[in-house]
C-alpha positions in Angstrom: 0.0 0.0 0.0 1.6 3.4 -0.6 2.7 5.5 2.0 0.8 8.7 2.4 2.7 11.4 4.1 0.9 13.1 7.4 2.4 16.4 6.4 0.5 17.2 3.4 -2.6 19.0 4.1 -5.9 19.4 1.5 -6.4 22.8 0.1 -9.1 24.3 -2.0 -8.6 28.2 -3.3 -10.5 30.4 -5.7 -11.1 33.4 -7.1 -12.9 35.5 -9.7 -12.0 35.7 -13.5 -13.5 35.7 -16.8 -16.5 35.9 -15.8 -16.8 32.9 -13.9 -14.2 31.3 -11.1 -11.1 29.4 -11.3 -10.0 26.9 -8.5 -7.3 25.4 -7.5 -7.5 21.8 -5.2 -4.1 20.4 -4.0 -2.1 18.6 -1.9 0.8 20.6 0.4 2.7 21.0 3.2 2.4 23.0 6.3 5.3 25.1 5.4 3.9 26.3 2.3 2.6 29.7 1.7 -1.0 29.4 1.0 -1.7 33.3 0.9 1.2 33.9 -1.2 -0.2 31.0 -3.7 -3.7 32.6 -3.2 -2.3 35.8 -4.9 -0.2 34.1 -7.4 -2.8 32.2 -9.0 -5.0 35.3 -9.1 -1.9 37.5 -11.1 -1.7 34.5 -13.5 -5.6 34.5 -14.5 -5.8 38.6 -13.9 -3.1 38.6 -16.6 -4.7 36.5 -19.4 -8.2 38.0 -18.6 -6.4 41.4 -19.2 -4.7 39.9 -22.5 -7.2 38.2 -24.2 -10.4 39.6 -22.8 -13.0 41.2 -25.2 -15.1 42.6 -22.2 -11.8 44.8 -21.4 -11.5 47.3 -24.0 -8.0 48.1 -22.6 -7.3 44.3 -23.2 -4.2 43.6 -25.4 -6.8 41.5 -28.1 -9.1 44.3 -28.2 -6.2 46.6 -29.4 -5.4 44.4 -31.6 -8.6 44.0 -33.0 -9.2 48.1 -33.3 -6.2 48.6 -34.8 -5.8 48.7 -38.8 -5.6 45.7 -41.4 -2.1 45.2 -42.9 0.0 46.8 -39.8 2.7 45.5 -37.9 1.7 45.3 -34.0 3.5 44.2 -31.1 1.6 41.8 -28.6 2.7 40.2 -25.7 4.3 36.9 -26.2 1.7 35.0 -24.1 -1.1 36.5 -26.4 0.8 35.5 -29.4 1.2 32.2 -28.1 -2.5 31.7 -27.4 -3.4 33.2 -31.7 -0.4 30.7 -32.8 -1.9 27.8 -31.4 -5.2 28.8 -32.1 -4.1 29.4 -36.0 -2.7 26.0 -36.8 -6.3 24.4 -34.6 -7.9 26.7 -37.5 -6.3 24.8 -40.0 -6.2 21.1 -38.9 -9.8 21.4 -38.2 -10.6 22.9 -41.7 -11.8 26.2 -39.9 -13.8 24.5 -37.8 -11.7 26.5 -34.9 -11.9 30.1 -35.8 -10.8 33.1 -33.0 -12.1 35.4 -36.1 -16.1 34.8 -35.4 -15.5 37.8 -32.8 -18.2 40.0 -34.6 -21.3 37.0 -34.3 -20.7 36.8 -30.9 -20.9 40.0 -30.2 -23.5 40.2 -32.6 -25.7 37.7 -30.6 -25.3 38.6 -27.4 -23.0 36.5 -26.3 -20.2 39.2 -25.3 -20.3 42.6 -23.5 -23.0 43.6 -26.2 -26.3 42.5 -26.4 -28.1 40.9 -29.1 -28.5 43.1 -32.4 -30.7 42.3 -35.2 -29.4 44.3 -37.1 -25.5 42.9 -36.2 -27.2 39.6 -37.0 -28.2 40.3 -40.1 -24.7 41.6 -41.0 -22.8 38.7 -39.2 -24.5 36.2 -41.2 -24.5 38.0 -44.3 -20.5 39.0 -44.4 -18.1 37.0 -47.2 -16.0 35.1 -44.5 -11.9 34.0 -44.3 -10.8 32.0 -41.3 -8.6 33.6 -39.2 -5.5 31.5 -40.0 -5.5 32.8 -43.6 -6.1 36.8 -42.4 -3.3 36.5 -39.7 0.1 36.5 -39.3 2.5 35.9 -36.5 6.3 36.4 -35.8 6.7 35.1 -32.6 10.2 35.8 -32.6 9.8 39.5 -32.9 6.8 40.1 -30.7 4.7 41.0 -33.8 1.3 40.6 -35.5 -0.4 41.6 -38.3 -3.7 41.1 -40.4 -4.4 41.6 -43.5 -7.8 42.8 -43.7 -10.2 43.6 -40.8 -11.3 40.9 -38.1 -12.6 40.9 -34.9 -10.8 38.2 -32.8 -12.6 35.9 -30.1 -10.4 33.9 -27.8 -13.8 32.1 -25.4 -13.1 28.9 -27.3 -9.4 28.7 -26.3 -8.5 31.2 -23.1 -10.1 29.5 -20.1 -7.6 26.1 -21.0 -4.9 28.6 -21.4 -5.5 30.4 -18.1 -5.8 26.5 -16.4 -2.4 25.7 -18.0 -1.5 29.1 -16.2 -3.0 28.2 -12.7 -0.7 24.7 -13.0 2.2 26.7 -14.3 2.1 28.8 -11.0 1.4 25.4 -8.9 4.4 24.0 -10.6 6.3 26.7 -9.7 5.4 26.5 -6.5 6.5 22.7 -6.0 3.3 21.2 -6.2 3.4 17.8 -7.3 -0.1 17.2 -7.3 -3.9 18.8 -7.5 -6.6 19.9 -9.9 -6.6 23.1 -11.8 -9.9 24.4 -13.5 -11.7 27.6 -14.6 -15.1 26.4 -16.2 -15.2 23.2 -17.7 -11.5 23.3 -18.2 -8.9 21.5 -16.1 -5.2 20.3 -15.7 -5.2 17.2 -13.1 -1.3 17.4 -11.9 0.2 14.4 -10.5 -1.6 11.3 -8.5 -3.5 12.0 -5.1 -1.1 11.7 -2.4 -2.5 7.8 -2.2 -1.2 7.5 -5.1 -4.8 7.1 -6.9 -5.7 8.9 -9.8 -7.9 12.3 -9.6 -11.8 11.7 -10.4 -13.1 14.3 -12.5 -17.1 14.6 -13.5 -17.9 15.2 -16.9 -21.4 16.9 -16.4 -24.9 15.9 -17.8 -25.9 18.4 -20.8 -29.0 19.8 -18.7 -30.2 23.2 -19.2 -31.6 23.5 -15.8 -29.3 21.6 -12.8 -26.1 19.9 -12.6 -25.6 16.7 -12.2 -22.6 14.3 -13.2 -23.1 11.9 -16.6 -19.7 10.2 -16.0 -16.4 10.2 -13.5 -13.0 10.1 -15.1 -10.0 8.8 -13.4 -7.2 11.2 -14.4 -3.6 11.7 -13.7 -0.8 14.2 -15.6 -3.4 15.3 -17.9 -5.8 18.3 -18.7 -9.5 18.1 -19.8 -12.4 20.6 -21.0 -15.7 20.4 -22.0 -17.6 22.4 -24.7 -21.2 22.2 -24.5 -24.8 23.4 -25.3 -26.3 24.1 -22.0 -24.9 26.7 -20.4 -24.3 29.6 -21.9 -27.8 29.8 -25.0 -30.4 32.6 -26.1 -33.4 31.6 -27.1 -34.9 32.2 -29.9 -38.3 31.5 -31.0 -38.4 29.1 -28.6 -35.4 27.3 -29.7 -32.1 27.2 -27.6 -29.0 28.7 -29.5 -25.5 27.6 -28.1 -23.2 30.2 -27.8 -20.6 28.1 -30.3 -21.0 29.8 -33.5 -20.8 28.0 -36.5 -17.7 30.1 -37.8 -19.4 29.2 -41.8 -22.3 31.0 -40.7 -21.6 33.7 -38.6 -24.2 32.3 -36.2 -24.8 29.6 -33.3 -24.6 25.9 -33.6 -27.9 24.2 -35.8 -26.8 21.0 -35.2 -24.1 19.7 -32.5 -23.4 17.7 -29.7 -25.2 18.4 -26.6 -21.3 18.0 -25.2 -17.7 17.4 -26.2 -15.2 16.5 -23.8 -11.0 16.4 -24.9 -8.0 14.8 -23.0 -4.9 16.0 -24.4 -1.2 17.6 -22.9 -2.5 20.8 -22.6 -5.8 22.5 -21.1 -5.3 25.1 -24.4 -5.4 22.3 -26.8 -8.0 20.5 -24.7 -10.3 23.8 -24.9 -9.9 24.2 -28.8 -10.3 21.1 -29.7 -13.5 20.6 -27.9 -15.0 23.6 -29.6 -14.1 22.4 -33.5 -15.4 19.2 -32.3 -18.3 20.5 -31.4 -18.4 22.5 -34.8 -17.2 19.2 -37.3 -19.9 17.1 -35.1 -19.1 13.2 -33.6 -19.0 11.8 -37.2 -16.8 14.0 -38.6 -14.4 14.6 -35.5 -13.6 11.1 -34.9 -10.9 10.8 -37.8 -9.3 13.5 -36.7 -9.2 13.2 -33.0 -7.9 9.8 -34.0 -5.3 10.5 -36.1 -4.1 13.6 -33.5 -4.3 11.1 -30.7 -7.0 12.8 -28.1 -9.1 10.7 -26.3 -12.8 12.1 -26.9 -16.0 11.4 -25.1 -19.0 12.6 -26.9 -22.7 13.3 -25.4 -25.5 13.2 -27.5 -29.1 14.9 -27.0 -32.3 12.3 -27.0 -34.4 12.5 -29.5 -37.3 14.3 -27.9 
């Protein structure tokens, strides 16, 4: 049986960001500073929320996004991380994954905005690129550039980056093991101190309680979830998903009720789960199998 050391002590912290919370559940000793990790976590999420936030119109992205077509820019090298990555999800998935579907959300209410008919009607009528054929990146030299005008949304790809963040701290820190989530997204570090894996819930797509469909058992790994039933409009009685359909410039017709990705990192956990949502269980499977993620799809009942 494996030896579990009396000097580690359970600890759960949070705190506010992106609109929702990020926490933070891990294993420690008693000499380690708890406040001091309380405030680190927080600088590492208040730092990506004021990068790649679009309800900060100081935020790096939103600069970026006002500024004009065909101009260098320099960006922080976390934010060009985050559009890199995002870029070459764009193109693996076929555009399935596109940051530049910034105007439709805004559009339909799904940002600082609310819903515009008018917006709408432009968002769906618009001639569309994806963004991995509008932008360019020199990471090397801090830089950035489109070439025409596009209005960048990073929801589908900044909560797994800020989770990646929260275990980069803990890492720091000399954690060895814990879970690490905003939202739906998580980085399970390490084995519990028992040396069993972490159980993580993968939640029932209900619209109106939570309640756990399944229980993973996870070590060294990050997960997220992209789903219907949290974040909708309705209209005319019909539930819209905030995942827009980057074709369309509008929500999800037809998707999973929920997508759920394993892979090295909560950023490429988070994208991936939103183009699979997009491409749909039939359509995803090739590719999730020849990128090797493990993928558990959730379907709606017919009603």
């Amino acid at each position: 049986m494996p030896k579990i050391s009396t000097d580690l002590i359970r600890h759960a912290l949070n705190g506010p960001t992106m609109g929702t919370r990020w926490s933070a559940t891990f294993f420690a000793d008693k000499h380690v500073d708890i406040d001091g990790l309380q405030e680190a976590f927080q600088a590492s999420v208040d730092d990506v929320d004021l990068l790649m936030s679009t309800w900060k119109p100081d935020s790096a992205l939103m600069r970026f996004n006002a500024a004009p077509a065909n101009v260098w820019l320099n960006l922080p090298d976390r934010l060009l991380e985050v559009l890199e990555f995002g870029l070459e999800v764009g193109r693996q998935s076929g555009g399935a994954f596109d940051m530049g579907v910034g105007d439709a959300v805004s559009a339909w209410g799904f940002a600082a905005d609310c819903a515009d008919p008018d917006r709408i009607k432009t968002a769906l009528s618009v001639r569309r690129k994806p963004a991995h054929e509008i932008l360019e990146i020199d990471r090397p030299k801090g830089l950035a550039r489109k070439s025409a005008a596009i209005q960048l949304d990073l929801s589908g790809i900044a909560k797994g980056y800020g989770a990646d963040r929260l275990a980069e701290v803990a890492r720091e820190a000399g954690l060895e093991s814990g879970l690490f989530a905003i939202d739906g997204e998580l980085v399970v570090l390490g084995k519990r101190p028992d040396g069993g894996d972490w159980a993580v819930a993968v939640e029932s797509p209900d619209y109106a309680m939570r309640s756990a469909h399944s229980i993973l058992e996870l070590h060294d790994v990050a997960v997220a979830t992209s789903g219907d039933y949290r974040h909708w409009i309705d209209v005319n009685g019909r539930r819209l998903s905030h995942t827009m359909d980057p074709r369309r410039g509008a929500p999800l017709l037809e998707s999973p009720a929920s997508v759920t990705v394993l892979a090295s990192s909560c950023m490429a956990a988070d994208a991936w789960a939103t183009a699979f949502m997009v491409l749909g269980e039939a359509q995803s499977k090739p590719l999730a199998h020849k990128l090797g993620l493990q993928v558990l799809y959730i379907e709606r009942a017919e009603a």
